[in-house]
N, C-alpha and C positions, 0 to 999 in steps of 0.2 A: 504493500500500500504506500510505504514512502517514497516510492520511485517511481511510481503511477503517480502520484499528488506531485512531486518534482517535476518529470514529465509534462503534466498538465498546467504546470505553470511555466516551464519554458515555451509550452504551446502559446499560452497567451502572450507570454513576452514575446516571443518571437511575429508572431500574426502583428501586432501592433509596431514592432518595431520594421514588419513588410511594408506595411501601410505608408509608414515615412520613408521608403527606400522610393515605395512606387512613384509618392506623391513629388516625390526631388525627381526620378525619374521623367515625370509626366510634366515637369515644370509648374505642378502645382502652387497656387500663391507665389509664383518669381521666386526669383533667386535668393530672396533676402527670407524667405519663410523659417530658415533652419537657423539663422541666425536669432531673428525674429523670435522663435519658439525658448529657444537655450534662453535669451535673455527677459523673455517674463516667466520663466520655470523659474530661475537664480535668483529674479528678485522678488517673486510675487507669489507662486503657487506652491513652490517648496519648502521659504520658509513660514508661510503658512499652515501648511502640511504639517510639519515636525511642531510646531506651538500646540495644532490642534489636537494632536496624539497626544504630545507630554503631557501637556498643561490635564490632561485625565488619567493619566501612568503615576499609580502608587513612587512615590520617591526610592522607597529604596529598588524598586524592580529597574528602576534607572540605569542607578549606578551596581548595578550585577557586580559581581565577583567575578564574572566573565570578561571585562575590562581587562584584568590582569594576561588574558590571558591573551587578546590582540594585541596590546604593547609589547611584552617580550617577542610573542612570533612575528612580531611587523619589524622589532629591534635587531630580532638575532639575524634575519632576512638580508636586510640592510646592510648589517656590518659583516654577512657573507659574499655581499657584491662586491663590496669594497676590497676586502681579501682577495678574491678572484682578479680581478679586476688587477691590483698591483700587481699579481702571478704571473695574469696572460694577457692582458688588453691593453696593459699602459696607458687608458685616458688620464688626461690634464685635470683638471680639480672638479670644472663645473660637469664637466661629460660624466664626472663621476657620481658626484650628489644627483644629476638626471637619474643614471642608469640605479644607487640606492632610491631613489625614491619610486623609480617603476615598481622595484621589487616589494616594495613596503607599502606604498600609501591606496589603500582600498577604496575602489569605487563605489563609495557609500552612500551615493545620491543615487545617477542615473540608473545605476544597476543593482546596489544595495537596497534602494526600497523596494522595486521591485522584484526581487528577490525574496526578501523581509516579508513583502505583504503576502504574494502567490506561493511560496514555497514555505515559509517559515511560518505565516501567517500572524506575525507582529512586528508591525515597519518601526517601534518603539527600539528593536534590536538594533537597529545602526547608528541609533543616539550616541550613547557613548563613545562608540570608534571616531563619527563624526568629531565630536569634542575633543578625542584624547589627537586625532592629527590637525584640527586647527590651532588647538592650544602649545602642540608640543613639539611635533616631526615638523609642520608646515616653518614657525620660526627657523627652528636649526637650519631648515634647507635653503630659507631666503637668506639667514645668517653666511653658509656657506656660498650662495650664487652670491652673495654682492662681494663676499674678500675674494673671492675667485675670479671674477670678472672686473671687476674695478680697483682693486685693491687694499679697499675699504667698504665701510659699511656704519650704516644708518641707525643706531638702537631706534630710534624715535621713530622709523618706517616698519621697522620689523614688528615691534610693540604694538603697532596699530594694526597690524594685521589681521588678526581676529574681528578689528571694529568693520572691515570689508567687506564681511562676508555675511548676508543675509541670512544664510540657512543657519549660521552660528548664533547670531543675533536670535534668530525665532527659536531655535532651540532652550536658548539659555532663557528667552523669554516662560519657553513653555514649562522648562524646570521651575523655573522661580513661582509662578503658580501651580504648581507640584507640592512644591518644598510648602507652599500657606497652606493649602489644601491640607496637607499633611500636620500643620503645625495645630491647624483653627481646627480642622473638620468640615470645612463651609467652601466652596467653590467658589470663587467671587466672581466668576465670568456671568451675566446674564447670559439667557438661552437664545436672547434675540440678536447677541452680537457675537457670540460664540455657533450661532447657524450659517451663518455668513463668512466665517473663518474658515471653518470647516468644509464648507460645499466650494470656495474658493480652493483647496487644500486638495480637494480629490482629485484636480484635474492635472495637478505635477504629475503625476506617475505616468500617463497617458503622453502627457505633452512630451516629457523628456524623452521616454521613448522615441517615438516620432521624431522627436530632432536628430536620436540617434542613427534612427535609422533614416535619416537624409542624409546624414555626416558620409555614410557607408558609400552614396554614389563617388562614383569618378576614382576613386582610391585605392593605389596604387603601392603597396606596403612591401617592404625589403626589400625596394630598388636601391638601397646604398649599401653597398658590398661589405665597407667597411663594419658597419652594427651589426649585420647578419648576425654574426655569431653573439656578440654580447646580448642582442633582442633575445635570441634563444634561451640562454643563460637567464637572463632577465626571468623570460616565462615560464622557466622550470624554476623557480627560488617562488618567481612568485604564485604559481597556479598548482603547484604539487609540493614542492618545500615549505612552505607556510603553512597550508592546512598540516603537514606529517608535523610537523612542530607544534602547532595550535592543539591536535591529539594529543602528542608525547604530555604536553602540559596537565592539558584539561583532564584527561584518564589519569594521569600518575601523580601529578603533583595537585591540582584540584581538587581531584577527586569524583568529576563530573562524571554524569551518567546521563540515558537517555535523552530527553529532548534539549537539555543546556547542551551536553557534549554535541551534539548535531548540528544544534546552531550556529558552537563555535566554531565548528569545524567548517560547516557549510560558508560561513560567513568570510573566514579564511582564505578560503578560494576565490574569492570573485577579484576580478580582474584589477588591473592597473589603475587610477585614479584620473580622469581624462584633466583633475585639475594639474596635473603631473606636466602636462602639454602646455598648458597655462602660464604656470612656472618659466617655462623654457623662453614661452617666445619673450615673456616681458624682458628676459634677460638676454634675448637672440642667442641661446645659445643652445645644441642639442636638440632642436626642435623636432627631425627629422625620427631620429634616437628614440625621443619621449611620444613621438607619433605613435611609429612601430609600432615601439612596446605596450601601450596600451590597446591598440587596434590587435596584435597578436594575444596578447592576453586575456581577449574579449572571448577571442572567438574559439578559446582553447575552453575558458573558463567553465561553461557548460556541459563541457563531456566530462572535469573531473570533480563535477557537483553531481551530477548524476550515476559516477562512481563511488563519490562518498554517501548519497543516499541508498546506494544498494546496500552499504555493508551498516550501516550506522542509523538509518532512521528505521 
């Protein structure tokens, strides 16, 4: 049954993210649609999404114990590329924080909720991930792009970075009415403004999608000979070495079982973080690299989520 219910949700993912392949295809709403989409998902439907979830998510189901166990397997990830990396690839400093951060930072939007919601059936699961990499991995990696590309670096740019980012913002918004809920007993949202957040909120999952798959026309992935092999490496640390790590943890040192263990594991696997691509270009640098690797790790992700729900859910 867990791999029929997996299944059945990458059915719908998948149908919906056709939809925006066809619609880029067919020149749907012009050329600006996909852009169009991405940027009212980012500011408008997602972090309203994740406020309307929390803000009715018991506080502690939030902050899981499961937290621990995305950071170290996103950390040890990371500081495996980096190893490799000085072994046999020899990139420069920035190509390197690209290529750790393919392997580390989880698409915990476009493909996490949806994921969360179809497969896991609680999009509340990517909260914390969301939090622990805009608060934590996202700083260090601008910290490293700017001494690496410029030769210095900005606290007061870095530090602000979390204020940028909408889904954090609604997030944190939706905790903190969590956290009252929790403290009073009392909701303080009315029903008449909290109906309106909420039906605004349903339609990220759908849109992103969709954008997704417009992203997919025209795209042409490991034309540059040189990544070839690190993008690999990249996909294998991040779409099979993370989840086996994210197990080793959550079964042995956890102590997780059944549906926690599943999720972490499940959660583990999904692909490269397209905010990873993000990163790159504002810094022009690796863009190509940070493409790749998330477009290959998209498309790998699926077949080893539907191997971990064989043996696990």
């Amino acid at each position: 049954m867990g791999l029929l219910s997996a299944m059945q949700g990458f059915v719908v993912i998948g149908i919906i993210i056709g939809v925006g392949y066809v619609a880029a295809r067919l020149r749907v709403a012009g050329s600006t649609a996909q852009m169009v989409l991405n940027q009212y998902a980012f500011f408008v439907t997602n972090p309203f999404l994740m406020f309307a979830i929390l803000s009715k998510e018991p506080i502690t189901k939030i902050f899981h114990s499961s937290i621990v166990v995305a950071f170290f397997s996103a950390l040890a990830v990371g500081l495996l590329f980096l190893i490799i990396n000085r072994l046999l690839f020899h990139m420069d400093g920035a190509h390197a924080t690209i290529g750790a951060l393919n392997s580390l930072y989880l698409n915990s939007n476009n493909i996490g909720l949806p994921i969360a919601t179809y497969i896991l059936g609680n999009p509340a699961l990517v909260a914390p991930i969301l939090v622990m990499q805009q608060a934590v991995f996202t700083p260090i990696a601008l910290t490293a792009l700017d001494v690496t590309t410029t030769g210095k670096t900005s606290v007061k740019r870095i530090l602000a970075q979390p204020l940028h980012q909408p889904l954090l913002i609604g997030s944190l918004g939706g905790i903190a009415v969590s956290a009252f809920t929790s403290m009073t007993g009392h909701y303080p949202i009315p029903k008449f403004i909290y109906d309106p957040i909420y039906m605004i909120g349903q339609a990220a999952v759908p849109m992103i999608l969709m954008a997704f798959g417009m992203s997919l026309h025209g795209t042409k992935p490991l034309q540059n000979k040189t990544n070839r092999s690190a993008n690999i490496v990249v996909t294998i640390l991040k779409n099979v070495v993370m989840p086996l790590i994210a197990f080793l943890i959550s079964y042995f040192i956890m102590g997780f079982r059944g549906k926690v263990l599943y999720a972490c594991v499940v959660l583990a696997a999904l692909p490269a973080g397209q905010n990873v691509y993000n990163y790159a270009a504002r810094y022009n640098v690796g863009t190509t690299f940070a493409r790749d690797g998330v477009l290959l790790s998209t498309v790998t992700s699926p077949i080893v989520i539907a191997i971990i729900a064989t043996f696990l859910s």
